[in-house]
SEVO-598376 format. One line per 10 residues: number of its first residue (from 1); their letters; for each residue z, x, y of C-alpha. Coordinates in steps of 0.25 Angstrom, whole numbers, plus 5000, padded with zeros to 4 digits. Example, Ala and Ser with C-alpha at 12.3 -4.5 7.8 and 13.67 -1.06 7.14 Angstrom:
BEGIN
1) AS) 5031/5049/4982 ~ 5029/5055/4996 $
//
This chain:
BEGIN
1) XXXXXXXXXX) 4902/4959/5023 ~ 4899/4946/5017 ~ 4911/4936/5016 ~ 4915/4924/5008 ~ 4908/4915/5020 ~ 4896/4921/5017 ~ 4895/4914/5000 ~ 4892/4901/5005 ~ 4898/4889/4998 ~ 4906/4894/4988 $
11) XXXXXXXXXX) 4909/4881/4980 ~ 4908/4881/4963 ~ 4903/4896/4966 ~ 4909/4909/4958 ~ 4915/4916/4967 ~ 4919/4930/4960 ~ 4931/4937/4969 ~ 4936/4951/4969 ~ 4951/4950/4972 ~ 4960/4963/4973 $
21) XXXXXXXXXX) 4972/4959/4964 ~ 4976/4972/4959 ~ 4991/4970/4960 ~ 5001/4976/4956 ~ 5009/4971/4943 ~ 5023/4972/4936 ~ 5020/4968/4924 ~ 5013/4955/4926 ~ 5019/4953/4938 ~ 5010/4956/4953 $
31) XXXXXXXXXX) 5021/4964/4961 ~ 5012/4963/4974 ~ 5002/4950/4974 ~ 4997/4955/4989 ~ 4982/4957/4983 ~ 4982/4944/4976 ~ 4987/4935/4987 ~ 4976/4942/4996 ~ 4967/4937/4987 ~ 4969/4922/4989 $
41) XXXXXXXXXX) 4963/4919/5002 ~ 4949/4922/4998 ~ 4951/4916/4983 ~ 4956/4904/4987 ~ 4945/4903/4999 ~ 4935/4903/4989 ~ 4941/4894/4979 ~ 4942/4883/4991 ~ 4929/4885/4992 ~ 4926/4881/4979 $
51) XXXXXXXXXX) 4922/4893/4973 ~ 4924/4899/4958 ~ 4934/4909/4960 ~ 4934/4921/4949 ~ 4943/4932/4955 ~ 4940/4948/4951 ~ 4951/4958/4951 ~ 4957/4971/4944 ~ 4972/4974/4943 ~ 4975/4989/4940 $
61) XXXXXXXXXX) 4967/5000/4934 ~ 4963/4994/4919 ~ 4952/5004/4912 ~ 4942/4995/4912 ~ 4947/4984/4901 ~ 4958/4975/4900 ~ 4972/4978/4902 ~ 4982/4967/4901 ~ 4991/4975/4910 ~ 4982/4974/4922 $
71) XXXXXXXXXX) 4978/4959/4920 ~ 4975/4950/4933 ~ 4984/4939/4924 ~ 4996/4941/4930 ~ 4986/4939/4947 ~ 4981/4927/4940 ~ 4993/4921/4941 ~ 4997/4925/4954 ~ 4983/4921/4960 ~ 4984/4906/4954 $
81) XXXXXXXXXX) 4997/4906/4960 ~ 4993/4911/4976 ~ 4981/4902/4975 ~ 4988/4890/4972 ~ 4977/4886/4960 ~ 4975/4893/4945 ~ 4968/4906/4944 ~ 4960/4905/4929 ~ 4962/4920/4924 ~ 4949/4927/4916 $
91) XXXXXXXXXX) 4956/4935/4906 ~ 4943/4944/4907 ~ 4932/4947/4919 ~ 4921/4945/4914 ~ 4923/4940/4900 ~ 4923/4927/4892 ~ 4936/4923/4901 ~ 4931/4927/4915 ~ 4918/4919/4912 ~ 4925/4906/4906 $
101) XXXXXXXXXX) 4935/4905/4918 ~ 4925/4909/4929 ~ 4916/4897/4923 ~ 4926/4887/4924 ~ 4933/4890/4937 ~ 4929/4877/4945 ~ 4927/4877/4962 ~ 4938/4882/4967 ~ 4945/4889/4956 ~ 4950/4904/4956 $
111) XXXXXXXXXX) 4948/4914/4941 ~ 4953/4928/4941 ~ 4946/4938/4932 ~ 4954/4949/4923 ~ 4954/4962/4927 ~ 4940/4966/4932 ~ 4946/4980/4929 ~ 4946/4977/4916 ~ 4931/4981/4914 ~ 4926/4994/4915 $
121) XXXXXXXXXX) 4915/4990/4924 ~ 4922/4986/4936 ~ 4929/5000/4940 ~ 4915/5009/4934 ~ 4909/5020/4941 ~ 4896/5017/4933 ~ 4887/5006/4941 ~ 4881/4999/4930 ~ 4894/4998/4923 ~ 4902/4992/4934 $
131) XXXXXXXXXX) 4887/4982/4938 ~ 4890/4976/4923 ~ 4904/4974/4926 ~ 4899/4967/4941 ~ 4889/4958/4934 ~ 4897/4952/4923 ~ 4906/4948/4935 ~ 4895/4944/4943 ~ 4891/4933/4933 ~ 4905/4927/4934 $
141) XXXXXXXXXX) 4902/4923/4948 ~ 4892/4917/4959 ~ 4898/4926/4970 ~ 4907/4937/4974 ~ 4920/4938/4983 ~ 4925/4953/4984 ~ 4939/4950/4991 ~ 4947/4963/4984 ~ 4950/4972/4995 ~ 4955/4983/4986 $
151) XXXXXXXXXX) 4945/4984/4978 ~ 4933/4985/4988 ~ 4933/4999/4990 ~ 4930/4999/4975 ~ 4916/5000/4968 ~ 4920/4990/4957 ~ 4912/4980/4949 ~ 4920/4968/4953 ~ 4921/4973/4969 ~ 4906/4980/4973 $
161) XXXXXXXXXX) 4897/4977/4961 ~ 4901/4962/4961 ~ 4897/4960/4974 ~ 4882/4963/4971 ~ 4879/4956/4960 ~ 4885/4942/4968 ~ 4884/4936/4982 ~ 4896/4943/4988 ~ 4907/4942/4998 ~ 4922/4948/5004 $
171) XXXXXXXXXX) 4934/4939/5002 ~ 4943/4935/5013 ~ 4952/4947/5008 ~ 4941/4956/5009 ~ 4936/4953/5022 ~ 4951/4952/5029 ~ 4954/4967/5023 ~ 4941/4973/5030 ~ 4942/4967/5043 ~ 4956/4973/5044 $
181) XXXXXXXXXX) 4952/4985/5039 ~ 4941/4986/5048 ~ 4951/4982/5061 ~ 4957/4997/5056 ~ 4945/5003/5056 ~ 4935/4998/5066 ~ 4942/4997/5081 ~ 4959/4996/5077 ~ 4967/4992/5088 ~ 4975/5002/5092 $
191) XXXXXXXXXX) 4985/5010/5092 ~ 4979/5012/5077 ~ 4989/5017/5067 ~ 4988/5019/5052 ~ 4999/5021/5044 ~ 4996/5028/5031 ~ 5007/5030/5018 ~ 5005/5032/5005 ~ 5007/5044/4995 ~ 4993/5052/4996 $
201) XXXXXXXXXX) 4986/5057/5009 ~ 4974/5058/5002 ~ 4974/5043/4997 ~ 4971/5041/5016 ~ 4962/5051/5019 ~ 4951/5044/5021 ~ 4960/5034/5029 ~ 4964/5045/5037 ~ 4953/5051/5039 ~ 4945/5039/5044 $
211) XXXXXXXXXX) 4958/5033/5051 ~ 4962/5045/5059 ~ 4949/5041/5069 ~ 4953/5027/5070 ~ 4969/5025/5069 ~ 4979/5030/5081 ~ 4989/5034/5072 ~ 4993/5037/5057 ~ 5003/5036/5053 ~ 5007/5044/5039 $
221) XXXXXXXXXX) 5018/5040/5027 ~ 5020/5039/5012 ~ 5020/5052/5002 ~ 5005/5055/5011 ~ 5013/5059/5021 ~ 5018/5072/5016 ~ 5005/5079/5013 ~ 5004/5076/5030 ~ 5018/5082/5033 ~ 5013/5094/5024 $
231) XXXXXXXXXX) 5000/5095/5033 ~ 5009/5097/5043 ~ 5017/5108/5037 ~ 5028/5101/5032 ~ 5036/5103/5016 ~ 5034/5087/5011 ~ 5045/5092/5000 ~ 5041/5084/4988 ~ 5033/5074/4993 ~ 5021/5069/4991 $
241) XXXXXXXXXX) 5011/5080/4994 ~ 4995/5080/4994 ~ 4995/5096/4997 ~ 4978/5095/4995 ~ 4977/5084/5008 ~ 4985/5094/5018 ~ 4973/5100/5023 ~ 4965/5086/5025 ~ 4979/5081/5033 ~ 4981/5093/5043 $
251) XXXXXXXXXX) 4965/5090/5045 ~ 4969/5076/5048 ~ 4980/5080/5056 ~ 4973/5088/5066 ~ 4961/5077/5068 ~ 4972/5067/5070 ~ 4978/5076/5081 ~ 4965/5079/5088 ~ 4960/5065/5088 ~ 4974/5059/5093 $
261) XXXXXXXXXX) 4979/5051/5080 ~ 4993/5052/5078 ~ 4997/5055/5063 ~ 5011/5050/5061 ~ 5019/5058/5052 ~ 5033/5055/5048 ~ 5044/5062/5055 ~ 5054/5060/5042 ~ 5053/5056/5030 ~ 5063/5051/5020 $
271) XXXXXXXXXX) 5065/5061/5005 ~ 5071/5060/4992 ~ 5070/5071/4981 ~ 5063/5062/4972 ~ 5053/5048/4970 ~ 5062/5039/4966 ~ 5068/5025/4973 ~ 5082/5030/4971 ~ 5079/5046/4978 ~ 5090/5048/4989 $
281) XXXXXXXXXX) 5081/5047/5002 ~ 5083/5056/5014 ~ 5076/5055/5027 ~ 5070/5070/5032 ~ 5060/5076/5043 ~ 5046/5074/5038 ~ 5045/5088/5044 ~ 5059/5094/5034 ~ 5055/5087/5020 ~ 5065/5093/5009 $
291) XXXXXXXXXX) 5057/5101/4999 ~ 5064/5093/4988 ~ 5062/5080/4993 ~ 5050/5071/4995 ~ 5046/5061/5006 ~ 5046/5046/5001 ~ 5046/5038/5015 ~ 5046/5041/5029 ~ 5056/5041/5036 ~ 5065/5032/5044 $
301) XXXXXXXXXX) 5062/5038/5058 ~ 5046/5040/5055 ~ 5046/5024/5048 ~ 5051/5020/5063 ~ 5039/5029/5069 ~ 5030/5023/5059 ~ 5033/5008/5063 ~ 5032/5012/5077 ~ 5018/5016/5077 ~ 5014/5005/5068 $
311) XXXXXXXXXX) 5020/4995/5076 ~ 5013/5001/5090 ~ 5000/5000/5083 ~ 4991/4989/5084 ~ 4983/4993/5072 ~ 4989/4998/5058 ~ 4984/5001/5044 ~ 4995/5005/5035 ~ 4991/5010/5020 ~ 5003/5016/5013 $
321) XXXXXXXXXX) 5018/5017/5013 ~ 5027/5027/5019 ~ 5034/5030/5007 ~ 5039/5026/4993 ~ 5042/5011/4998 ~ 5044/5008/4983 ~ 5057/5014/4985 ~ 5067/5007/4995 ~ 5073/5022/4999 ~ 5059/5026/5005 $
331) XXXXXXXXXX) 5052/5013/5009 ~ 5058/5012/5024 ~ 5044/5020/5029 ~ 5035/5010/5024 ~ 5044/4997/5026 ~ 5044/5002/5043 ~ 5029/5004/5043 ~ 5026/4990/5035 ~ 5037/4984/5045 ~ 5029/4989/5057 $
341) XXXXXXXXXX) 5017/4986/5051 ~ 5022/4970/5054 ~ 5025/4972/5069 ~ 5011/4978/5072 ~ 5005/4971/5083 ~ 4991/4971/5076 ~ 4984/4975/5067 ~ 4992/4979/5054 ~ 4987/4983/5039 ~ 4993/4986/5026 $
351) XXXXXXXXXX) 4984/4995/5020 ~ 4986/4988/5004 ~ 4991/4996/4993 ~ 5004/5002/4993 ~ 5007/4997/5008 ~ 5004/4984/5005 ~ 5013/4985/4993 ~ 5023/4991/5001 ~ 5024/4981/5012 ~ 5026/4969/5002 $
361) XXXXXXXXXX) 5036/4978/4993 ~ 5045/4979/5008 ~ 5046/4964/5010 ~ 5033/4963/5021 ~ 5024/4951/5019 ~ 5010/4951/5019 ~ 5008/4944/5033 ~ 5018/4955/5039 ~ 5005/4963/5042 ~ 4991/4961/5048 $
371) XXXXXXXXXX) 4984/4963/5034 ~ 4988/4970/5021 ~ 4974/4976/5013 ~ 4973/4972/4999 ~ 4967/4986/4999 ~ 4974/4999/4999 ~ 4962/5009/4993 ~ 4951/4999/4999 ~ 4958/4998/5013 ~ 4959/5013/5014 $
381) XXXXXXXXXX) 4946/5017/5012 ~ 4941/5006/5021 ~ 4948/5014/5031 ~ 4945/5025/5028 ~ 4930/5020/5030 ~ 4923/5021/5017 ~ 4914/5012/5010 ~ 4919/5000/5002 ~ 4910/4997/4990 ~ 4918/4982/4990 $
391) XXXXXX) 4914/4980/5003 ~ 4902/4986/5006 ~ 4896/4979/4994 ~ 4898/4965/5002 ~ 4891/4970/5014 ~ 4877/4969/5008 $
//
């Protein structure tokens, strides 16, 4: 994979970066400016350099034109700020704005694009549509810089057709985020463990189909655990409940148990009668569930277990929380396993998304852990061992 090493000098060149700034907004405030402040390094890296730095990136899910409420404005300000040096805002991507601030951005000077989201050829399934989209970027720049982790497991304009139409590279974000992913997959120190939460089972299959010749242990949480406590015979009351992926998790079951991988269930797990923050929690046997109540955390005495195991491991990946940590009453689970995550003596990764929201929402900092992806989707599948578009794409 060619890196940024590989452009050559870089001064008074256009360099056009894809960053992953999709963060979450109140209003026009960022909530979470995890993804943004991940960005810097390699920005301001090239912008030392002396380059011509125009940033790409989508906020949202627009429908391919403008929408005022999923405007990079509000990042703009934030990335001026972090970088310690104005950021000049294009109020389109490719129009009459992108093209007069790109043109006069001197050596050393950062723009960020509008939306790229914003025009129907960045997300189309039709080649020639999303080509169009790529060439009209491709004129705004002299080279490409694909540093948006999130995004690389997406066939977009702005992330795979970009990057043939330019001289093309990884940002620093980029390659950090596959040298830790490949540390999980290619020869983990051990013990292993994966820790995987969340509210579907069939959101991880693939990870833990591919994970369950690799890791030691997984360990298994959040509203996907009931479809596994339901493999095993047990009434999961209300909870969340994929009836369809039973079969495919008494399948994993038994090849976990015949290859020797342990699959850590929780032994409680703590109720209420309904989803709300203010529902009466009770802590039961994950094996004696109340048919009227549903399963919001794990419990107090599976949380210990949990930290246990991630702390006597050398290697752990963690996608996913153990329960509804938007609510104090059922957050205890997923604060004891981001608490054990600190004290690992090794390697330890927050698998992005909602775990990396989670962690940040409970007070940890970033530094508390060996790495925290920028990429919840893109880290998943790269475990699960499929074929980046993003990534392969800068091979060539």
């Amino acid at each position: 994979m060619k890196t940024i090493d590989d452009l050559g000098d870089l001064r008074g060149t256009r360099v056009l970066v894809r960053s992953d700034l999709n963060v979450p907004l109140d209003g026009t405030t960022i909530t979470d400016d995890g993804r943004v402040r991940a960005s810097v390094p390699t920005l301001r890296r090239l912008a030392d350099a002396g380059a011509r730095v125009a940033v790409m990136a989508h906020l949202g899910r627009p429908k391919g034109e403008p929408d005022p409420a999923y405007s990079l404005g509000p990042v703009s300000e934030r990335l001026a700020e972090l970088l310690g040096s104005p950021v000049a805002f294009a109020s389109d991507t490719v129009g009459a704005s992108a093209q007069e601030v790109v043109t006069g951005l001197g050596d050393g000077q950062v723009a960020l694009l509008e939306n790229v989201r914003f025009n129907a050829g960045e997300t189309s399934k039709d080649d020639a549509e999303r080509g169009a989209f790529a060439d009209r970027l491709a004129a705004l720049g002299d080279v490409f810089v694909s540093d948006g982790f999130g995004v690389v497991h997406r066939k977009q304009a702005s992330v795979y057709d970009l990057a043939q139409r330019l001289p093309a590279a990884a940002g620093g974000l980029v390659e950090a985020e596959v040298s830790v992913l490949r540390r999980l997959t290619a020869d983990p120190q051990r013990p292993y463990a994966v820790v995987l939460g969340g509210s579907k089972v069939s959101d991880k299959l693939g990870v833990i189909d591919n994970l369950l010749d690799k890791a030691d242990a997984l360990l298994i949480g959040g509203g996907m655990v009931f479809t596994f406590l339901a493999a095993q015979g047990h009434d999961v009351g209300s909870s969340l409940l994929e009836s369809d992926q039973i079969e495919t998790v008494q399948g994993y079951l038994r090849r976990a148990e015949e290859s020797g991988v342990d699959i850590v269930l929780p032994s409680d797990v703590v109720v209420a009668p309904t989803f709300s923050a203010d529902a009466p929690p009770t802590t039961v046997a994950a094996d004696a569930m109340p048919s009227d109540q549903m399963g919001l955390d794990i419990g107090p005495v599976s949380a210990s277990a949990f930290a246990d195991r991630v702390r006597a491991s050398a290697t752990v990946f963690w996608n996913g929380p153990m329960g509804v940590f938007e609510f104090p009453a059922f957050a205890a689970g997923t604060k004891a396993v981001a608490q054990a995550l600190t004290e690992v003596d090794g390697l330890s990764v927050v698998g992005g998304g909602d775990s990396a929201a989670a962690v940040r929402r409970l007070g940890f900092a970033d530094d508390d852990f060996g790495h925290i992806s920028t990429g919840g989707g893109a880290s998943l599948e790269f475990l699960e061992g499929r074929t980046l578009p993003g990534l392969q794409v800068l091979e060539g």
